[in-house]
LOTIZA-620190 format. One line per field, with one value per residue (C-alpha): residue number from 1; x, y, z negated. Coordinates in steps of 0.001 Angstrom, whole numbers. Each point is the difference from the previous one (the first is absolute). Layout:
<atoms>
num NUM;...
X X;...
Y Y;...
Z Z;...
</atoms>
This chain:
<atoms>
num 1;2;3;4;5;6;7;8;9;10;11;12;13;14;15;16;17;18;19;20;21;22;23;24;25;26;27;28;29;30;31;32;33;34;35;36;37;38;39;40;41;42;43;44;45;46;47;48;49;50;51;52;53;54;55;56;57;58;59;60;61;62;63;64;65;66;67;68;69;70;71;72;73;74;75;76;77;78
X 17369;-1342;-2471;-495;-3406;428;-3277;-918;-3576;-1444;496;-109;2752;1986;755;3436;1457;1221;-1740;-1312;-3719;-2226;-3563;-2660;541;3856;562;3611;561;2913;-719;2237;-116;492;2079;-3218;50;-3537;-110;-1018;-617;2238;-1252;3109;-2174;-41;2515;-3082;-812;-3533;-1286;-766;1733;430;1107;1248;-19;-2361;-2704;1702;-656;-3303;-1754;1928;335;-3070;1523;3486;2571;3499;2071;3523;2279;3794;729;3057;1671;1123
Y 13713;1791;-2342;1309;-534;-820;-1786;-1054;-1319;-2457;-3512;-4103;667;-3302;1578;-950;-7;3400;1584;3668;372;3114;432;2694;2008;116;-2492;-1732;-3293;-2554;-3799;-1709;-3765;-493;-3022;-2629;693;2444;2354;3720;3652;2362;3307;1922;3435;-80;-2683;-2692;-3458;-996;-2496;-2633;-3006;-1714;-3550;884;2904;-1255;517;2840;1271;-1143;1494;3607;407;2301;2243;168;-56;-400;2849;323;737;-26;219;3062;-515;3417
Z -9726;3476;1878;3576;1188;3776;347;3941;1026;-2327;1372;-592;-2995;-1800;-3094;-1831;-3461;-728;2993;-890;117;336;-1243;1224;-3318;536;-2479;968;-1013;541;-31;-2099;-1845;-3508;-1861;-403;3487;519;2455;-1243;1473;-1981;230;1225;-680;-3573;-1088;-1118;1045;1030;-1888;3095;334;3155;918;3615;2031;2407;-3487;-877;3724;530;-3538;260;4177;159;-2617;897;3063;869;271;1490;-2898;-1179;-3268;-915;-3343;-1102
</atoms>
């Protein structure tokens, strides 16, 4: 998988399930929900799942925004 990091000024973002996030480390993460329904940061770097479950993406949002950001992505299957 090739992630292309075309990452624009930092604004008022609504983050979406299986948007493609970007932390200051370079950490890349995809948000993704799992069958009970949770809402989790898979770490797209290293093929792991953090261990934080979320209820909704606004909590999801609001306890990881300062860490991470949005990043325009496409996903190539090769």
């Amino acid at each position: 998988m090739k992630i292309v990091d075309k990452t624009k000024d930092k604004k008022e973002e609504q983050w979406q399930l299986g948007d493609v996030l970007k932390d200051n480390n370079g950490t890349v993460g995809l948000i993704v929900q799992d069958c009970m329904q949770g809402y989790h940061l898979i770490n797209v770097t290293d093929n792991s799942i953090f261990t934080d479950e979320y209820d909704n993406l606004a909590d999801l949002q609001t306890n990881i925004r300062n860490l991470w950001h949005k990043v325009n992505a496409k996903l190539a299957i090769e």
